[in-house]
N, C-alpha and C positions, 0 to 999 in steps of 0.2 A: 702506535698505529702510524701508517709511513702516510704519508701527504701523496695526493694523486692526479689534483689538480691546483696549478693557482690560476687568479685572473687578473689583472690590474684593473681596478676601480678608479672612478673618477675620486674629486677629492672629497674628505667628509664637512657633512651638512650640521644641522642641528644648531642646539641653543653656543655650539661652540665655532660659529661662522666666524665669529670676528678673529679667527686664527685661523688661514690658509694653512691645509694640509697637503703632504707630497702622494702622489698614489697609494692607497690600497691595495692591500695582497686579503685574495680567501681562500683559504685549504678546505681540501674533505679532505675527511676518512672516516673510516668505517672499521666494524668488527663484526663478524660472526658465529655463534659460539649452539653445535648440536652437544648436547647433555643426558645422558642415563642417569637417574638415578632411583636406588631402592629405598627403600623406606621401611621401618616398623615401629608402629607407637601404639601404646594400650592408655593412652593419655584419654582420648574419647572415640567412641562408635566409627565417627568422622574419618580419624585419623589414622585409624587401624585398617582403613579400605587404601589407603594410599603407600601401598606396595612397592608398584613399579612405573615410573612414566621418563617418556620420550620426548625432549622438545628440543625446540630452533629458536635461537634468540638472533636477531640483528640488529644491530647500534650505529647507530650515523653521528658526527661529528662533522659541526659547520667552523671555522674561528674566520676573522676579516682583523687587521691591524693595519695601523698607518701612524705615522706621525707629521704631529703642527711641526709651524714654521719655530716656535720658542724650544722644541727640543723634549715636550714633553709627547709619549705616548696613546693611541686608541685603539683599545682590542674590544672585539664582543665575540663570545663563544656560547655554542650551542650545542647540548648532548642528548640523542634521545636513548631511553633505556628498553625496559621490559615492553609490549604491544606496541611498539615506536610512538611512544608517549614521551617529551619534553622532560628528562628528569634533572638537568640544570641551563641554566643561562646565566649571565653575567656582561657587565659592561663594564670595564676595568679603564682607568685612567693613571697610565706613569706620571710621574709629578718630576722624576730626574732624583736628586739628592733629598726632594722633597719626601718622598717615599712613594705609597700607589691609595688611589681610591676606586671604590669598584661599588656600584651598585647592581644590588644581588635579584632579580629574578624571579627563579627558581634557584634553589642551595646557593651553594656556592661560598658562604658567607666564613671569614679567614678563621677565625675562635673554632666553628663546626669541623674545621678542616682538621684539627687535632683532636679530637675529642678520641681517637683510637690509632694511634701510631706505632704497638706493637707489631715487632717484625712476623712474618707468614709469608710461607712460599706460594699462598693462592690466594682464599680469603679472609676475612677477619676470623675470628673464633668463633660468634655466634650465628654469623651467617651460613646458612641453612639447617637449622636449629629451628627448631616448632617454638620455640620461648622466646616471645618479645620482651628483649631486654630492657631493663629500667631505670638499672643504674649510673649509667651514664649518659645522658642527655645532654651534656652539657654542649653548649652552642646551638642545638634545635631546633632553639626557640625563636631564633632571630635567623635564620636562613632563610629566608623567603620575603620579597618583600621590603628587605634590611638596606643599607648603606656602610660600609666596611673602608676603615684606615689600616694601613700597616708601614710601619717604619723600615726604611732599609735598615738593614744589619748592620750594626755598627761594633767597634771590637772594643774589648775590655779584659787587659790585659792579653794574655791567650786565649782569650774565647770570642766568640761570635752571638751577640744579641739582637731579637728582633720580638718588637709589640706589635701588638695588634689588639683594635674596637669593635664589635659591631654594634648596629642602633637597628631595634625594629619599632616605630611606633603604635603598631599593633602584632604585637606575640603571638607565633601559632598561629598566624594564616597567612595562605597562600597570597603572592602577591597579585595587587588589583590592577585593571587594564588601564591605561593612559589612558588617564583625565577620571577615572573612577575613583570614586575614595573606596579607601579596605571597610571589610566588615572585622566583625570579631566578635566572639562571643560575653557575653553583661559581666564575667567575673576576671575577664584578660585584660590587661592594658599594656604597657609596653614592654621591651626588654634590651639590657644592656649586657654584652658580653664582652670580654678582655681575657685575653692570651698573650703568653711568654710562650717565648723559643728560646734556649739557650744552648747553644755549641760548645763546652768545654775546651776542645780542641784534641783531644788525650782521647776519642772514642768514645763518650758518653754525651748524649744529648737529651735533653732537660726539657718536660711541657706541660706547662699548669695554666690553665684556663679557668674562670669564674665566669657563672651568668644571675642574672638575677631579673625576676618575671613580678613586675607589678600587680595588686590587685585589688583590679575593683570589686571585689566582692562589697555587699553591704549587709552588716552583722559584726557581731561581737567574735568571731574565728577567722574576724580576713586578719589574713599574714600573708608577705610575700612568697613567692616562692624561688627559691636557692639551687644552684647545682654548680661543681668542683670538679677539678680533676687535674691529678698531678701522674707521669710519667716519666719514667728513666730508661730508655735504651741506649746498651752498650755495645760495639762493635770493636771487633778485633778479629782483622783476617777475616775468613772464611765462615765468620761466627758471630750472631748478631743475639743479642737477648734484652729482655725486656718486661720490666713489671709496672703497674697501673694499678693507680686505686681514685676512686668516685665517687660522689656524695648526691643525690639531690634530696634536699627538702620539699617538700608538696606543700602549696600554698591555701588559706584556708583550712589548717588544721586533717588535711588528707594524709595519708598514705608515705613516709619516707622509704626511700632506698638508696643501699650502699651497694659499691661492685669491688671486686679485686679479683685482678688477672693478670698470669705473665705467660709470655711464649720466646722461645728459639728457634732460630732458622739457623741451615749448615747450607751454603753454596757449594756444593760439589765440585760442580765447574761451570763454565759458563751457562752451559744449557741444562742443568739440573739443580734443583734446588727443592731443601724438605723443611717440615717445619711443625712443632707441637706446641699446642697451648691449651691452658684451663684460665677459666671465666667462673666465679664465683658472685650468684646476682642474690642480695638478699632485700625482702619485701619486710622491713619492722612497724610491726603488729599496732596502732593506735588504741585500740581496746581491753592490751593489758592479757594477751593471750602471745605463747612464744612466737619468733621470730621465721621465719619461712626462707630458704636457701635455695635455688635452684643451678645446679653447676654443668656446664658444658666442657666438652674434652673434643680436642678434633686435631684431627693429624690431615697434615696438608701435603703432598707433591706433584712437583710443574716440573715439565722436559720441555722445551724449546727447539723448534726448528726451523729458523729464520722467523718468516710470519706464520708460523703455524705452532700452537703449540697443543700438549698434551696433559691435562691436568683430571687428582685425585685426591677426593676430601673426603675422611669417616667423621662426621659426628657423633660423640653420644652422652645424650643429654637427661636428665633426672630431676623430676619433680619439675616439668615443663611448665610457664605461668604459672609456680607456684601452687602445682597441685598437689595430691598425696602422696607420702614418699616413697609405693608401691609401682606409681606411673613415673616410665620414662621412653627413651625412642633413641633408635637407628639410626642414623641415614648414610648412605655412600650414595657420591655423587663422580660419575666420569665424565669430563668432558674434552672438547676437541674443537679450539677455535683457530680464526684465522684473520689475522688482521692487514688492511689494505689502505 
C-alpha cells in the first residue's frame, strides 16, 4: 500500500519524556478489495445454503515513527480488517544494535508472525476453507496483550540468524485497556513463545518456533499446554517451495493436533504469480478411537496492475472440522483490489 499522506508531529510524550525526540512522521493507507465468491458444502444444512455472495472489504492503515535524541527508534502502527474492526496494533521500540521491543496490542506478536510462511501467490492454504485449523497454533497464544524482543540478525558463517520471545502474562486474551488488569479464564495462565529465523544464504530459509501455555487447571489432568513448528522454504529464481510441519499439545489432558503442509509458487513475471498447496490437519483421538485428517488443496493466482490487482483462489476441502469422510466443500473465490 503506497503512503498518501504524511504530517510532521510534534515530539513524542510518554513514560519515555526523559529522551527528547526529533518530529514524527504518520502515513495512511488503505486497501480495498470487492470479492465473488461461490461456494459448495454438504458439511451441514448451514453451509450448503452458502452458494453465492458479494462483498466489499475496506482496510485502513495508520503508522506514526520518530526517533530519540540517543539514536533509538518509535513506531506505532494500526490496521483495521474485516467490518473496519482493529485487527492489529503495536508499539515497536528500535533499541539500534540492541535489537527491537514492541508491545503487542492487538496481534502483532514476532514468534505468531511465522507460524505459516509457506510461499502463495495470494492466500495461505487454509484461508477460505470452512475448517478451522488446529494444528498450528503456534504463537496465538501470546499475541494480544504480549511484549515481544527480537535480535538483530546477526551472521554465522554464510548465513543470517535472528531470535525472537514473546511473554503474555495472561494467554488467550485479548489485550486490556490502560490501567485495567486482563481477565482470563480459571484454567489459563501465562505464555512464553520463542522463534528462530535462519537464512542459509544458498536460498533456503529456516523457521521453528515453540510456545508453551501454562495451567492453572486444578485436578489431577493439569498439564501444560505445547505447540511447535518447523519450516523450510527454498527459492531459486522464479521458484519458491516449501514444507511445514506442527505439533500442538492440548493442556489438561484435551484434544492433540498435528499439521503438515507444503506449497509452490512460480513468479511469471512481475505482475503474475501462481501457486498450489495441501495442508494436512489431523485431530488425535484421546479415547483410544482412530485418528481424524482433515486436508485442504487450493490453487492460488494474483495479476497485478500497478495498485490494482486481480486475484483467484479454488479451495477444496474434506472432512471439514473433522467431520465424516463423505462431507466436504468448494469454494472459488474472485477478487479485485486496490490499494492507496
Amino acid at each position: 500500500m503506497n503512503n498518501f499522506k504524511k504530517v510532521g508531529l510534534s515530539a513524542l510524550a510518554g513514560s519515555l519524556a526523559a529522551f527528547s525526540a526529533q518530529a514524527a512522521e504518520v502515513s495512511w493507507s488503505g486497501d480495498s478489495t470487492v470479492a465473488y465468491t461461490d461456494n459448495e458444502s454438504n458439511s451441514s444444512a448451514a453451509n450448503s445454503a452458502l452458494n453465492t455472495a458479494l462483498s466489499a472489504d475496506t482496510g485502513l492503515s495508520v503508522s506514526a515513527s520518530g526517533e530519540l535524541d540517543n539514536g533509538w527508534t518509535i513506531s506505532t502502527a494500526m490496521d483495521t480488517g474485516t467490518n473496519n474492526t482493529v485487527s492489529s496494533a503495536q508499539l515497536t521500540i528500535g533499541l539500534g544494535d540492541m535489537g527491537t521491543v514492541q508491545f503487542n496490542q492487538v496481534a502483532g506478536a514476532f514468534t505468531n508472525g511465522i507460524d505459516d510462511k509457506l510461499p502463495t501467490a495470494y492466500e495461505e492454504t487454509n484461508d477460505g476453507s470452512e475448517h478451522s485449523a488446529k494444528g498450528h497454533s503456534v504463537g496465538s497464544h501470546s499475541t494480544s496483550g504480549s511484549i515481544s524482543y527480537k535480535t538483530p540478525s546477526f551472521g554465522v558463517g554464510g548465513a543470517s540468524i535472528q531470535a525472537m520471545v514473546d511473554y503474555d502474562p495472561s494467554a488467550s486474551t485479548a489485550n486490556s485497556g490502560n490501567g485495567s488488569p486482563s481477565s482470563s479464564t480459571a484454567t489459563v495462565g501465562s505464555a512464553l513463545a520463542t522463534g528462530l529465523t535462519i537464512d542459509t544464504g544458498v536460498g533456503l530459509v529456516i523457521y521453528a518456533a515453540r510456545e508453551v501455555i501454562n495451567s492453572d487447571h486444578v485436578g489431577a489432568t493439569k498439564s501444560d499446554a505445547e505447540a511447535v513448528g518447523i519450516q523450510a522454504v527454498f527459492t531459486m529464481g522464479q521458484i519458491s517451495a516449501g514444507w511445514g510441519e506442527w505439533y500442538d499439545n492440548a493442556a489438561d489432558g484435551g484434544n492433540d493436533y498435528s499439521m503438515e503442509a507444503w506449497s509452490a509458487s512460480f513468479t511469471v513475471n512481475d505482475n503474475l504469480s501462481i501457486s498450489y498447496g495441501e495442508m494436512d490437519d489431523t485431530r488425535h483421538q484421546t479415547a483410544g478411537t482412530a485418528d481424524i485428517t482433515a486436508q485442504i488443496k487450493a490453487i492460488n493466482i494474483a495479476y497485478s496492475m500497478g495498485s490494482m490487482a486481480l486475484k483467484f483462489k479454488n479451495t477444496d476441502t474434506s472432512r471439514a472440522n473433522f467431520g465424516a469422510v463423505t462431507l466436504d466443500q468448494e469454494r472459488n473465490e474472485l477478487a479485485v483490489s486496490f490499494s492507496f
